[in-house]
C-alpha positions as CSV (number, residue, x, y, z in Angstrom):
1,X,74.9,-179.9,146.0
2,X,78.2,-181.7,145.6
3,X,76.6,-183.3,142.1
4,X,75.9,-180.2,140.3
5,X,79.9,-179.2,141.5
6,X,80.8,-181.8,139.2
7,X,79.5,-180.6,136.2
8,X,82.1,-180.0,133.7
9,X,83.5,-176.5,134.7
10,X,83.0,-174.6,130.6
11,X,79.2,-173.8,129.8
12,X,77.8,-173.1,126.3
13,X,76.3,-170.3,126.6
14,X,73.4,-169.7,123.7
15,X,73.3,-165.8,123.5
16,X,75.3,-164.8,120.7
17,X,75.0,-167.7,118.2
18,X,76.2,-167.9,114.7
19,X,74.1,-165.7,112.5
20,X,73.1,-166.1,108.4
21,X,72.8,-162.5,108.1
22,X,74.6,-160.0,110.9
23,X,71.5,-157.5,111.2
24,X,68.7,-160.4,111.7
25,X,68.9,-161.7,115.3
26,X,66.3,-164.8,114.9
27,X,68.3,-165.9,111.4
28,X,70.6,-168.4,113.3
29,X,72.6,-170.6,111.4
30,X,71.5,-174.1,112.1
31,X,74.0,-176.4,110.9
32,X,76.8,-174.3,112.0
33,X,75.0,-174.5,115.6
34,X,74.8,-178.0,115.2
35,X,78.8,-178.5,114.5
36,X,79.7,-176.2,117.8
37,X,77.0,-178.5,119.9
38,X,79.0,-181.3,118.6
39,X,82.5,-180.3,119.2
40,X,81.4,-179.5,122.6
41,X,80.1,-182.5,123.8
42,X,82.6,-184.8,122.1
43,X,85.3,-182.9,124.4
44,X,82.8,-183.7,127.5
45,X,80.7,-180.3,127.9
46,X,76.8,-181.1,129.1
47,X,75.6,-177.4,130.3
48,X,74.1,-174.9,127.9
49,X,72.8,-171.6,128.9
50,X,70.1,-170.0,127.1
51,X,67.0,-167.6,127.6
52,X,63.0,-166.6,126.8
53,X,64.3,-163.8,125.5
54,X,68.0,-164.7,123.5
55,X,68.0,-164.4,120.0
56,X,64.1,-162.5,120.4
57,X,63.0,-166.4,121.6
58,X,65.1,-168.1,118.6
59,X,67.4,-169.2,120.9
60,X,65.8,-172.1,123.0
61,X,64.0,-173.1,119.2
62,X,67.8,-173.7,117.9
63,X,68.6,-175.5,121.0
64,X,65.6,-178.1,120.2
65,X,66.7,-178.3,116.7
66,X,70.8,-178.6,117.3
67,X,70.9,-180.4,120.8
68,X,67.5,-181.9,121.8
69,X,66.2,-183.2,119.0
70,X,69.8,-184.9,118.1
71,X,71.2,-186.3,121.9
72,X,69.9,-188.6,124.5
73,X,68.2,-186.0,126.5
74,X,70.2,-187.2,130.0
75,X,73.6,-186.7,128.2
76,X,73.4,-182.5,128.7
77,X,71.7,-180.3,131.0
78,X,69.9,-177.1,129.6
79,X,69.3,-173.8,131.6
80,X,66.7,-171.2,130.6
81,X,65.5,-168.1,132.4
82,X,62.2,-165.8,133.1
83,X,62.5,-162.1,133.1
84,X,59.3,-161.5,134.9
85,X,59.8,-157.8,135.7
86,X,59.6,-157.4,131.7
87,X,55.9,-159.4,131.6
88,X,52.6,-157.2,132.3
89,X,51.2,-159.9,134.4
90,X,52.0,-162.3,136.3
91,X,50.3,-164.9,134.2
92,X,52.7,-163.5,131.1
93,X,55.5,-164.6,133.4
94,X,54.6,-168.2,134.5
95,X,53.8,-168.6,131.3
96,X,57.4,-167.9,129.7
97,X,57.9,-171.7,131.4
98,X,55.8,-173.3,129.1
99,X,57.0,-171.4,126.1
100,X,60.0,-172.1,126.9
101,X,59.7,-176.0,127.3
102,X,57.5,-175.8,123.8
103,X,60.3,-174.3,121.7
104,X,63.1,-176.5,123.5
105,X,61.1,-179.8,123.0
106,X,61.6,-181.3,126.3
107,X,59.5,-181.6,129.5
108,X,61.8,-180.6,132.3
109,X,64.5,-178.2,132.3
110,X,67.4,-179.1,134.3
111,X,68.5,-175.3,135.6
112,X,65.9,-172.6,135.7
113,X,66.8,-169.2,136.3
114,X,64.8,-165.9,137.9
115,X,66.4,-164.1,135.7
116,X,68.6,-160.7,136.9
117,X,67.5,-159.7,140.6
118,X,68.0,-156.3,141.6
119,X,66.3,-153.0,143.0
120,X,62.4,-152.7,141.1
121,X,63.0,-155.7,139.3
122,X,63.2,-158.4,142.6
123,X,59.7,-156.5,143.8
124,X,58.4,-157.6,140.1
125,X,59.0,-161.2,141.5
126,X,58.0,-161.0,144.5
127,X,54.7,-159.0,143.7
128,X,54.1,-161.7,140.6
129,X,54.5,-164.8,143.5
130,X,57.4,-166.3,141.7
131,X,59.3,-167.5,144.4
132,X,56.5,-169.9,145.2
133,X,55.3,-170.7,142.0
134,X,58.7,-171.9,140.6
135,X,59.0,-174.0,143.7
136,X,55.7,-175.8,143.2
137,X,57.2,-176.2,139.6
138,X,60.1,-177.8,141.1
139,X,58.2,-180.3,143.5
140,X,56.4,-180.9,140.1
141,X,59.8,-181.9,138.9
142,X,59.6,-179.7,135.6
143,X,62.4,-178.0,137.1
144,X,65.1,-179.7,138.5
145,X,67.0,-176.9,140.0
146,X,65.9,-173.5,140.6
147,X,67.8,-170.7,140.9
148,X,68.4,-167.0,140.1
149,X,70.7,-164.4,138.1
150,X,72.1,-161.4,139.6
151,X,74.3,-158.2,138.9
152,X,74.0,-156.4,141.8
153,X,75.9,-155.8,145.2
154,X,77.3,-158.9,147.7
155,X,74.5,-157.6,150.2
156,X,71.9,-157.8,147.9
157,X,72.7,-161.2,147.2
158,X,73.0,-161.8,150.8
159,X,69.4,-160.9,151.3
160,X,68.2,-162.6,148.4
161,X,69.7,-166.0,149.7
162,X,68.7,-164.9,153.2
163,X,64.8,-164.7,152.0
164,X,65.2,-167.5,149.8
165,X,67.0,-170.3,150.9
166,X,65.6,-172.7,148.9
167,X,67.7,-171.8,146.0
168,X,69.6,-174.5,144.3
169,X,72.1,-172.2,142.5
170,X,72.7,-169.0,141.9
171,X,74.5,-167.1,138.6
172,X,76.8,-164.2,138.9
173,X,78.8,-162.3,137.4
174,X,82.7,-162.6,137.8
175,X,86.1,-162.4,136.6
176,X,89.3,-160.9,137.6
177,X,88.6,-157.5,136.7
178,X,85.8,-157.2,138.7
179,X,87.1,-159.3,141.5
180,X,87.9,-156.1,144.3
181,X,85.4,-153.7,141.5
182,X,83.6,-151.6,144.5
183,X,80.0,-151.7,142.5
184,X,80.3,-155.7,141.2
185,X,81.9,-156.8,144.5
186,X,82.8,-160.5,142.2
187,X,84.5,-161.7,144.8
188,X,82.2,-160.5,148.1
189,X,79.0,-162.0,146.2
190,X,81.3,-165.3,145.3
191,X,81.7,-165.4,149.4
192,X,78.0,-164.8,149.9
193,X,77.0,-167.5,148.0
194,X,79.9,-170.2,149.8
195,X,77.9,-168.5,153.0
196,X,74.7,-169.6,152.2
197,X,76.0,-172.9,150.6
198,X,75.0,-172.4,147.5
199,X,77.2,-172.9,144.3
200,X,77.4,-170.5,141.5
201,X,77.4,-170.4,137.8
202,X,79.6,-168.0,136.6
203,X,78.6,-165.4,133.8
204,X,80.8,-162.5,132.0
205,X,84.2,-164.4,132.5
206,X,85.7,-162.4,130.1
207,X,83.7,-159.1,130.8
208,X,81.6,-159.3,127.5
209,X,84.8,-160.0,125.5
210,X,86.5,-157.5,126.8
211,X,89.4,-159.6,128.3
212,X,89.9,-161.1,125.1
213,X,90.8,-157.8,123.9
214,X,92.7,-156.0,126.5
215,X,94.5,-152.8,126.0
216,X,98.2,-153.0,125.1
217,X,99.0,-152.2,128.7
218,X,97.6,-155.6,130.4
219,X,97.8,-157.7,127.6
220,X,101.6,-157.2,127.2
221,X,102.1,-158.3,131.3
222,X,100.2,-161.2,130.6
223,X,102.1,-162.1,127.3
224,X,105.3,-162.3,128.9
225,X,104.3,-164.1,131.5
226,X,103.3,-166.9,128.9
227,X,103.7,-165.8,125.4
228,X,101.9,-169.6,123.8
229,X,98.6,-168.5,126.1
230,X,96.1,-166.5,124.0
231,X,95.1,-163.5,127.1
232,X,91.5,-164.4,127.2
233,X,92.3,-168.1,128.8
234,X,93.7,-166.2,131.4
235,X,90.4,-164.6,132.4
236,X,88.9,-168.5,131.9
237,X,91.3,-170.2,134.4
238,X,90.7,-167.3,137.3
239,X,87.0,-168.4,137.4
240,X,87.5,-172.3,136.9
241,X,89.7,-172.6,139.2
242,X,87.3,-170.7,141.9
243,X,85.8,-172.9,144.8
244,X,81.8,-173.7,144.4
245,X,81.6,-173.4,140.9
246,X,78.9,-175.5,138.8
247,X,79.7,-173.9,135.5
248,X,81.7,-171.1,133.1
249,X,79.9,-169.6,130.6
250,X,81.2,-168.6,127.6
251,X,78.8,-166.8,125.1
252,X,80.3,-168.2,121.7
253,X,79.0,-167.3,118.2
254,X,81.7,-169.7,116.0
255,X,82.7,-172.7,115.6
256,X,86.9,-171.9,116.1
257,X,85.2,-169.9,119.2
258,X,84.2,-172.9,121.3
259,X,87.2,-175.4,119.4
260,X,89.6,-172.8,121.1
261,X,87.0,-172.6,124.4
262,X,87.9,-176.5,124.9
263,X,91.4,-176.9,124.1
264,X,92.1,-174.0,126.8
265,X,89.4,-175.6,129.1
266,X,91.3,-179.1,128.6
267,X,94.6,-177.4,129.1
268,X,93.3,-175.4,132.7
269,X,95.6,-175.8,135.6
270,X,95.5,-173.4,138.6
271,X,97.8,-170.4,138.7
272,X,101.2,-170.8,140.1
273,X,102.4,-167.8,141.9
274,X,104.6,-166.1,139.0
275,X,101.2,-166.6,137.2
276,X,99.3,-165.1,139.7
277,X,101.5,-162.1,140.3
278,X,101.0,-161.7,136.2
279,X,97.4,-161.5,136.4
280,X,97.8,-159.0,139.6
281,X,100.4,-156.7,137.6
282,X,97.7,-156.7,134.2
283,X,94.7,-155.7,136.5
284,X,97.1,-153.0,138.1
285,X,98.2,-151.8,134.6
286,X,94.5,-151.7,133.3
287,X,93.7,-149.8,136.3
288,X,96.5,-147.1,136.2
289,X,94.5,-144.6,134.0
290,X,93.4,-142.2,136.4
291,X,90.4,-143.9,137.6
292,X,87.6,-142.0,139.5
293,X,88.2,-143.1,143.0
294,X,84.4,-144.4,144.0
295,X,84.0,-147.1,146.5
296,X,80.3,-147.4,145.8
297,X,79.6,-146.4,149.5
298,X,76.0,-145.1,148.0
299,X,76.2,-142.0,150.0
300,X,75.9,-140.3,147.2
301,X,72.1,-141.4,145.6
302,X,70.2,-141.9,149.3
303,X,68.9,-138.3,149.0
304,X,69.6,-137.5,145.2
305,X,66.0,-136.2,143.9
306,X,66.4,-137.5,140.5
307,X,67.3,-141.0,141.4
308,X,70.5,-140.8,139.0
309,X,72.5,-144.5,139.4
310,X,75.8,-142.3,140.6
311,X,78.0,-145.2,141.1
312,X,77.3,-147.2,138.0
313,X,77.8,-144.3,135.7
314,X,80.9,-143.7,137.4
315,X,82.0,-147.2,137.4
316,X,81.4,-147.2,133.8
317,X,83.2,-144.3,133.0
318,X,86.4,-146.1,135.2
319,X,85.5,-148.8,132.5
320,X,85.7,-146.9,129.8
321,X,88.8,-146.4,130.4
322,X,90.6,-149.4,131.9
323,X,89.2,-150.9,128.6
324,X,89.9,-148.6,126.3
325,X,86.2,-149.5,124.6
326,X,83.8,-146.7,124.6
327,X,81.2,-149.1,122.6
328,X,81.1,-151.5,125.1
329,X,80.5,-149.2,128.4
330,X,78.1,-147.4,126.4
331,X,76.1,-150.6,125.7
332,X,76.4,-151.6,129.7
333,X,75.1,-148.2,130.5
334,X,72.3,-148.5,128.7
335,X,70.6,-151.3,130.7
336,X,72.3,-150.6,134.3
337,X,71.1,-147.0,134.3
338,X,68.0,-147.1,132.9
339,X,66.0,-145.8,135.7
340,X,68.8,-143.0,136.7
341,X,70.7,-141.8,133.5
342,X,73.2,-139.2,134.2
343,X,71.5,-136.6,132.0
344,X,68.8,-136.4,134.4
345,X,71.0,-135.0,136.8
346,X,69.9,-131.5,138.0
347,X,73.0,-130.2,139.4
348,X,71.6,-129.6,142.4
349,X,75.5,-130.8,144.6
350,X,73.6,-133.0,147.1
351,X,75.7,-136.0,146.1
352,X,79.2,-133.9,146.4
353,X,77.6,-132.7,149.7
354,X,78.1,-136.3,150.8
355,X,80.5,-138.2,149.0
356,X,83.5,-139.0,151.4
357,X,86.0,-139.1,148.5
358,X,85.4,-135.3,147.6
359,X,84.5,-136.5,143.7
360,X,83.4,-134.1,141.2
361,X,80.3,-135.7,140.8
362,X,78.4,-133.1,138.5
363,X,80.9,-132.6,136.3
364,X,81.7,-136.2,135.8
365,X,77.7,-137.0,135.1
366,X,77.7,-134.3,132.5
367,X,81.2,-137.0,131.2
368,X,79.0,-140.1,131.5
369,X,75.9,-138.2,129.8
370,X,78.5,-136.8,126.9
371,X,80.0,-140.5,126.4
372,X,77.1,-143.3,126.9
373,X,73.9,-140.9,126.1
């Protein structure tokens, strides 16, 4: 895999792209598209990210129209995704492959993506035969590398790789706040994956933006540390500077977005120490709020009769409040507790009964219910 190691180190990713009106998400501004696509490839980018479902299918049709239909088709890679676990059949999700090689205009895709493993929706996969029929797609040589997506645990990923080890690649997500985060576990899955010898693409670098905008608190440590560094290239250097790494993504919706994306990107050295020890005193400073002291041991949900997700509402409530953004962990919550909202908690203390750290697990629900519902 040491080729696909050598891909330029910043992605493109195509989730939140530039927009003719704000409230439309398929009105994507074309010729604006087409001036980021150029910038980035003129400084030497090649991989861009995108989806089925990005942009409500838009996306991969403004990819065609900005990058395909204008570059030498070996001068970039492109990676898509299927979300089979949201199609009613298994035919719906084969399917998305086609669709998505229709609105892209090309008859390969170079990294294709089982798209965000994890509890009910890895059985969707495996009960659609995905595993076997994106393989015979690859022998086919309509995918070139196949891989999967992720946000789950470092022994989930384990398993995954264990079970599959044909995988070429694999996408997580990391960055320095969630390096030692007990429910992400950025840094345990980044060692899984150098385990099973396979490289990563890295997603949520700067946590959803969030580490472009840090509280007052961490921003100030990293500031005077290196007051002519903008804080979010510090969350870009942590990850591509990481062993095994194919590619960074950064989701970028302007054209000064990914011009400032690439000058940091060209600038990138590792960390020296005083850097280092910088970063280590901002994550400690986002971190001294008070935060609820979960280590995502998961003693707390085996016998839970509502099937609440415990640990990510708490984690998100620790979130909350490291970054000061109540918008943000709302919109997280919304997807990673879908099947286990806090709100259908019914108080009944079997989670307090065996939580090791003593937490106030009822009370803090009724919190995350009260902040994110």
């Amino acid at each position: 895999m040491s080729n696909l190691l050598d891909t330029p180190k910043l992605g493109f990713g195509c989730m939140r792209l530039p927009l003719t009106d704000p409230k439309d998400q398929k009105s994507i501004d074309i010729e604006h598209l087409k001036k980021m696509v150029d910038t980035f490839i003129e400084a030497g980018g090649t991989y861009f990210d995108t989806a089925y479902v990005y942009h409500e299918g838009e996306s991969e049709v403004a990819m065609r129209k900005a990058l395909v239909e204008r570059y030498p088709r070996d001068s970039f890679t492109i990676a898509t995704k299927c979300l089979a676990w949201a199609q009613p059949t298994a035919e719906d999700a084969k399917a998305c492959l086609d669709t998505s090689l229709e609105r892209l205009g090309t008859d390969y895709i170079d990294f294709y993506l089982l798209h965000n493993m994890g509890g009910a929706r890895t059985a969707k996969f495996d009960e659609y035969g995905m595993w076997e029929w994106a393989a015979q797609k690859k022998a086919e040589g309509v995918i070139k590398h196949l891989g999967f997506s992720m946000h789950d645990n470092a022994e989930t990923l384990d398993k995954l790789l264990t079970d599959h080890p044909d995988m070429d690649f694999v996408q997580l997500q990391v960055n320095y706040l969630d390096w030692e985060d007990p429910v992400v576990e950025s840094r345990k899955c980044m060692e899984v994956a150098q385990k099973h010898g396979v490289p990563v693409v890295i997603m949520e670098p700067a946590r959803g933006g969030r580490l472009a905008d840090l509280p007052e608190r961490g921003a100030s440590v990293l500031k005077a540390a290196d007051p002519d560094k903008s804080v979010v290239s510090w969350a870009y250097r942590f990850c591509y500077n990481l062993s095994n790494v194919i590619s960074v993504l950064s989701g970028v919706s302007t054209l000064e977005q990914i011009q400032e994306n690439v000058r940091e990107w060209k600038e990138n050295e590792p960390f020296d120490a005083s850097e280092e020890k910088a970063l280590g005193d901002a994550v400690d400073a986002l971190k001294s709020v008070g935060l609820i002291p979960c280590t995502n041991c998961r003693y707390c949900v085996k016998d839970c009769p509502a099937g609440v997700k415990i640990p990510e509402a708490l984690g998100l409530l620790n979130l909350e409040k490291m970054t000061e953004n109540r918008e943000f962990a709302k919109s997280q919550y919304a997807w990673q507790t879908r099947d286990g909202r806090a709100s259908v908690c019914i108080q009944c203390g079997a989670c307090e009964d065996m939580c090791p750290q003593g937490i106030n697990i009822i009370e803090l629900l009724e919190d995350a219910a009260d902040h994110f519902e």
